[in-house]
C-alpha positions, 0 to 999 in steps of 0.5 A, spaced: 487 546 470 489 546 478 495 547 480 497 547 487 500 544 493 496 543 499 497 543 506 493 539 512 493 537 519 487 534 522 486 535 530 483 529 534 478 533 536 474 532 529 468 527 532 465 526 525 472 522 524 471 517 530 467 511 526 472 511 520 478 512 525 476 506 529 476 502 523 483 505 520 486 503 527 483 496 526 485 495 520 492 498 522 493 493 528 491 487 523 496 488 519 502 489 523 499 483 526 500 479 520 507 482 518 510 480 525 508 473 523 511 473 516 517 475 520 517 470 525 516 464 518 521 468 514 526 468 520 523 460 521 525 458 515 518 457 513 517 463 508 521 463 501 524 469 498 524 476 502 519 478 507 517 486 505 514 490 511 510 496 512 512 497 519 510 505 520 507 506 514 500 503 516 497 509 516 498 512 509 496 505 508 490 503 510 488 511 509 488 509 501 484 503 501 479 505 506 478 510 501 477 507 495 470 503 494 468 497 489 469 498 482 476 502 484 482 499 482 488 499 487 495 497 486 500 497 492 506 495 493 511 491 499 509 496 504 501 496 503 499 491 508 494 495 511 492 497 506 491 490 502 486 488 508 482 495 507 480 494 500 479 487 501 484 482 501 483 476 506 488 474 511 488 467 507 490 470 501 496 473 504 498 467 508 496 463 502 502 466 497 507 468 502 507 459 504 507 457 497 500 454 498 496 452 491 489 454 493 492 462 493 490 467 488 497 466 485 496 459 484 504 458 488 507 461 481 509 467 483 513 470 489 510 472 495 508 479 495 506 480 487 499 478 488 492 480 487 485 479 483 485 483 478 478 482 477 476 485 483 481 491 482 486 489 486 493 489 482 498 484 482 505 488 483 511 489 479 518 490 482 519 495 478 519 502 481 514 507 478 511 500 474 505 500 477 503 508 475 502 506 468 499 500 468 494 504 473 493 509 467 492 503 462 486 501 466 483 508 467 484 509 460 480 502 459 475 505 464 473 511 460 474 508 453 468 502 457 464 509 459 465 506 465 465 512 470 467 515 477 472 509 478 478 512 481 485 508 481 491 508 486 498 506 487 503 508 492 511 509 491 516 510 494 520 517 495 526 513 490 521 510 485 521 518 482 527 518 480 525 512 475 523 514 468 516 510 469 514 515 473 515 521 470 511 519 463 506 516 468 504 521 471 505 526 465 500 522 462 495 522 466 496 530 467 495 530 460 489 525 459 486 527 466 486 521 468 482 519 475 489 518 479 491 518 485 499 517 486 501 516 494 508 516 495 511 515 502 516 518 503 520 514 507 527 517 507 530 512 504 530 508 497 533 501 500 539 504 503 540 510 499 538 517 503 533 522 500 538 527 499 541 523 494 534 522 490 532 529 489 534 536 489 527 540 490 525 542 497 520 536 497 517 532 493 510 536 493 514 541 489 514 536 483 506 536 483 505 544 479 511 542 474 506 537 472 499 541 473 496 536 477 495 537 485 499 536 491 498 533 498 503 533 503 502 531 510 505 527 516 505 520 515 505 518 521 498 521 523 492 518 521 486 523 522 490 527 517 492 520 512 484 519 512 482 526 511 488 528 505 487 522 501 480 522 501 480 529 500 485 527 494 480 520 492 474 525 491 477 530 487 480 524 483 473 521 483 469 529 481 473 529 475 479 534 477 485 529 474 491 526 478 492 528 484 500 527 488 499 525 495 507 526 499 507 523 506 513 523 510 515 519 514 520 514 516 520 505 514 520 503 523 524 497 520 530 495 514 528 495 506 526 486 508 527 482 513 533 481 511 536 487 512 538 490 519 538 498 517 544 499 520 545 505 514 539 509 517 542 516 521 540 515 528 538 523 528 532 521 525 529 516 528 528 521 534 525 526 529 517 528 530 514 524 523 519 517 524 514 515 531 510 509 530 504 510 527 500 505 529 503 507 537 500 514 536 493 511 534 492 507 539 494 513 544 489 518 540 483 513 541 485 512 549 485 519 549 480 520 546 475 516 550 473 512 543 476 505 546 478 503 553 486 499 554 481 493 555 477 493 548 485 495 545 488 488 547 481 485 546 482 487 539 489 485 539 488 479 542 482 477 535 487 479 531 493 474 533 487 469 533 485 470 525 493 470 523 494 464 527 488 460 525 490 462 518 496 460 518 495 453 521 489 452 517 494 454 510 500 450 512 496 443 511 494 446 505 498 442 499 504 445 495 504 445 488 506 439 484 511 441 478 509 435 475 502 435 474 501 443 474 499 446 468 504 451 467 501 456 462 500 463 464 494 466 467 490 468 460 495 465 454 492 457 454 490 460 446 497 462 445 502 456 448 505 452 444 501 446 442 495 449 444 489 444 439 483 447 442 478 451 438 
């Protein structure tokens, strides 16, 4: 059994990284796209429900589903936008749930942010916090007894989502059972409202990984060369069979807990703090910097990106909505169960 903690920096220099950093920059700049039209539908009138960005949490994101591949599975939650798009999900499937449309994964049953296919791995969420970690275990668990090998799970929280009961048995479980889990958690200062210094004693979260003998990751972040490196470094163990891994990234949520919150409790001290900077910004300044695109090719980029939101969002809202009156209203997999089911 490991039992350690590790830090990690990458500098920019690291030439192997390029390729994948250029795609993880990308994939950032998609999401932040789509999260600023979903706030312009909500603000609108146009989005039912609450609208839940990742606003300065792209890079740890999209580091978790660019390291995973197919057969893996993946349970993100508000904030993992950029993430989302990284292992798969389509601009439309976004679109589709958040207005409601029939032809979207959900089916416009279920509120705008608990989607996903689970048969290509991508799990819808739960509210709940820490909820998604045993259910993470439950399909690790239904992998090995399929002898199903080499998958790897992950899930992300937040930093107050460790103070639930669900994430310690969790995580305690998956120590136990050497599960392939990959447990990221932003670190974001703030559960909702409530400052992390209510939520925990220790020196940082990190610190929880030898209590429970599995091992630790700590990074900025708001740095995406070291997002990239540490939680792929943590994937591949994961995936070499060396049990969980905890990943602790700090950082600061760049907007409120949803839309409809105007973060005014935030401490202002912290937003000139090194780890609270824009990751998308400090991306798009490394790969200036670095030779690797030009000012140009940025606004190129950001310009195709508006293009594929805008035409998704045109193309779903003449899509119909539901129809409670002929809408069949068993759930998913339980047309055996409901009631006055005849069938064979």
């Amino acid at each position: 059994m490991v039992q350690s903690v590790v830090e990690r920096s990458v500098p920019v220099e690291d030439a192997p990284l390029r390729a994948e950093y250029i795609k993880a920059f990308r994939g950032m700049l998609l999401a932040r796209v789509l999260d600023d039209k979903f706030a312009s539908l909500y603000r609108g009138g146009k989005i039912h429900g609450g609208v839940y960005l990742g606003r300065g949490q792209e890079a740890l994101s999209v580091s978790v589903g660019l390291a995973l591949r197919p057969g893996d599975v993946f349970a993100p939650l508000i904030r993992d936008g950029a993430g989302r798009l990284a292992f798969g999900e389509s601009i439309l499937d976004a679109v589709r749930t958040y207005l409601g449309s029939v032809l979207g994964p959900m089916r416009a049953r279920d509120g705008n942010v608990h989607r996903g296919r689970p048969l290509t791995g991508l799990l819808p969420m739960l509210s709940h916090l820490g909820a998604m970690v045993p259910v993470v275990n439950g399909v690790l668990l239904g992998h090995r007894f399929k002898g199903i090998r080499e998958t790897v799970g992950a899930t992300c929280l937040g930093e107050g989502g460790t103070s639930t009961g669900a994430f310690h048995e969790a995580l305690n479980q998956a120590a136990v059972e050497q599960l392939p889990l990959v447990l990221v958690i932003a670190n974001n200062q703030y559960a909702y409202s409530t400052p992390s210094s209510r939520q925990f004693a220790c020196h940082s979260l990190v610190d929880k990984a030898i209590g429970y003998g599995v091992r630790g990751h700590s990074l900025e972040g708001n740095d995406l060369e070291a997002c990239l490196t540490v939680v792929g470094d943590a994937v591949a163990r994961a995936r070499r069979g060396e049990g969980p891994q905890l990943v602790v990234a700090r950082l600061l949520r760049l907007c409120g807990h949803g839309e409809h919150d105007d973060a005014s409790y935030i401490d202002p001290a912290l937003k000139s703090a090194p780890f609270a900077r824009d990751c998308l910004r400090l991306a798009e300044e490394r790969v200036l910097a670095a030779g690797w695109m030009s000012p140009r090719e940025v606004e190129l980029w950001r310009a195709e990106c508006v293009q594929k939101v805008e035409e998704a969002v045109a193309q779903v809202q003449r899509e119909p909505g539901p129809d409670p009156y002929a809408e069949d209203w068993c759930a998913l997999a339980s047309r055996h169960l409901s009631e006055g089911y005849h069938g064979a």
